[in-house]
C-alpha positions in Angstrom: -49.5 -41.4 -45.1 -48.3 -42.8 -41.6 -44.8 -44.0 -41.0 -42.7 -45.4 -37.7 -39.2 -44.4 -38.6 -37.0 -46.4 -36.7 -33.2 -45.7 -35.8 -30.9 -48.6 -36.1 -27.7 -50.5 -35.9 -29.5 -53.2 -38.5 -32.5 -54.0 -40.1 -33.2 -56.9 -42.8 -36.6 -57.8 -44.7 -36.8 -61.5 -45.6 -39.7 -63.0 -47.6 -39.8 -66.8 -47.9 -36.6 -67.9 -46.1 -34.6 -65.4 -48.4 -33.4 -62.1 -47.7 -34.3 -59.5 -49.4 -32.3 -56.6 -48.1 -29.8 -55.6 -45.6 -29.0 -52.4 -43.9 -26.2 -51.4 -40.9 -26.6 -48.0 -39.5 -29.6 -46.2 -40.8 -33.2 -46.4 -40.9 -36.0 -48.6 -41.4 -39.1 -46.8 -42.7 -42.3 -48.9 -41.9 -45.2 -47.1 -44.0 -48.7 -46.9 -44.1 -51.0 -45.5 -47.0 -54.4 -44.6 -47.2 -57.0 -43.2 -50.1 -56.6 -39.8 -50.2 -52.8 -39.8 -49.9 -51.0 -38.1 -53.2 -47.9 -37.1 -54.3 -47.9 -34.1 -51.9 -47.9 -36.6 -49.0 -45.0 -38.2 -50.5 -43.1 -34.7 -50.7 -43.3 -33.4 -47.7 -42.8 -36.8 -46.4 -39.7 -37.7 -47.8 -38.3 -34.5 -46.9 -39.1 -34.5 -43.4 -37.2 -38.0 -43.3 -34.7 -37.0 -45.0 -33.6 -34.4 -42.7 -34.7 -35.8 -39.6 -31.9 -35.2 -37.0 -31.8 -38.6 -35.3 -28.1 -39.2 -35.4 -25.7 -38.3 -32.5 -23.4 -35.7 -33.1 -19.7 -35.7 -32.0 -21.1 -34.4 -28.6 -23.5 -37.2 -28.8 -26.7 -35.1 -29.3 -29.2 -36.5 -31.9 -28.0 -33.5 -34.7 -27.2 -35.4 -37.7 -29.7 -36.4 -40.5 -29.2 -39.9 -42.2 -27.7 -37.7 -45.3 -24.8 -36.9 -42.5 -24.8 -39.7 -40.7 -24.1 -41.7 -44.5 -26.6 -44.2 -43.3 -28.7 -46.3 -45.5 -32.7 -46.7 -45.6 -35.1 -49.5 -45.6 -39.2 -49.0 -46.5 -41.6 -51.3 -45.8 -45.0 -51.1 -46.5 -47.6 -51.2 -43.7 -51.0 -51.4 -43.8 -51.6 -52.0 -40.4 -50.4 -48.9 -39.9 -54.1 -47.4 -40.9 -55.8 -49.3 -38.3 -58.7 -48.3 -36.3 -59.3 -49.7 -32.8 -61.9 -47.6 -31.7 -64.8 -50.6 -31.5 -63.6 -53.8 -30.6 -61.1 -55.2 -30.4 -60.4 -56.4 -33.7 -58.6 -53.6 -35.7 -60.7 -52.2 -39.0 -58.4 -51.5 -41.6 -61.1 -49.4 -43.7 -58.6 -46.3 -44.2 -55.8 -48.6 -45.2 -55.6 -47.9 -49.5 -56.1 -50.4 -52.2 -53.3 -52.1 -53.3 -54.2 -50.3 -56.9 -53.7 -47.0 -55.5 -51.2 -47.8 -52.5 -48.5 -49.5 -54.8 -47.9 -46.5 -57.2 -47.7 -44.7 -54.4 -45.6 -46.7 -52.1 -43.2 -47.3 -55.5 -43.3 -43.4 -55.8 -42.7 -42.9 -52.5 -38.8 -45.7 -52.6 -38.1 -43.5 -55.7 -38.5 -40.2 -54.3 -36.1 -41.4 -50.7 -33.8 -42.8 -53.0 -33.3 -39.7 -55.4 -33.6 -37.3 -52.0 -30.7 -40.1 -50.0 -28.4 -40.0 -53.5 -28.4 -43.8 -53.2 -30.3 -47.1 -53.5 -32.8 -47.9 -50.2 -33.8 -51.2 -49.8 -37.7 -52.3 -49.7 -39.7 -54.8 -49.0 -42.4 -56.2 -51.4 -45.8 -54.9 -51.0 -48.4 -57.2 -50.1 -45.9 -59.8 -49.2 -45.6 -62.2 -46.0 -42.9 -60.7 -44.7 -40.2 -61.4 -41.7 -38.5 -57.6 -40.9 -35.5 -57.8 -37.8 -34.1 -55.2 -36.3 -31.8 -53.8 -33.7 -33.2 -50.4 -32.8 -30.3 -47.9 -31.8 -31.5 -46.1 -28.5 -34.0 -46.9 -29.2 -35.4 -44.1 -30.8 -38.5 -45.0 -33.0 -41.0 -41.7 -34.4 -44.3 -41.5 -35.7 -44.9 -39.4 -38.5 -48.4 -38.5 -39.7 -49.1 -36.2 -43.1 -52.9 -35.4 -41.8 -50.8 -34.0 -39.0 -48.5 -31.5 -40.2 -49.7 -28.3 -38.6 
């Protein structure tokens, strides 16, 4: 699993003209499955979003995770986020999982950040056309790979 986790001030995910959620302060999640992902991507994943300290402190140091900070979350699913450029200049999106084994996954994966935040996320709608804003707060914007975590 592959996600850009983005700080901000707002974030929105509208599909067809009609919004379909709405954050202030918090995150948005963009997320990107492949094949051999499992439920122990999705663990150690959520976790590490969970607690990461991206949040200015009193002293205005990034020390706060969202659960501090009392900010909200939104995932979006992103298979572009498995893209290969290395030929061409068209992407390849061969590592990029099948929607019958990204969607339990990506549903899995909503659950589990809205169990570990205490409170409901909002999400996009896998495999949709979808229109996401954003006003990135610092910006601060990480990349988080689970075939990366040593």
């Amino acid at each position: 699993m592959r996600v850009v986790v983005q700080r901000v001030k707002e974030a929105s995910v509208s599909i067809a003209g009609s919004l379909k959620c709405q954050i202030h302060t918090g995150l948005l999640v963009l997320l990107g499955i492949e094949e051999a992902d499992t439920q122990d991507d999705i663990d150690w994943l959520t976790r590490k979003i969970i607690a990461l300290r991206v949040f200015d402190d009193d002293n205005g140091v990034m020390n706060r995770s969202i659960m501090d900070a009392g900010g909200d979350i939104i995932v979006v699913s992103q298979f572009t986020l498995m893209a290969s450029t290395k030929k061409g200049n068209r992407p390849s999106y061969i590592r990029a999982a099948r929607p019958e084994t990204a969607i339990p996954l990506y549903e899995a994966f909503c659950e589990q950040i809205t169990s570990l935040l205490d409170k409901p996320i909002g999400t996009g709608q896998f495999g949709a056309d979808m229109q996401v804003s954003l006003i990135n707060d610092g910006p601060v914007t990480i990349c988080i790979d689970t075939k990366n975590k040593e």
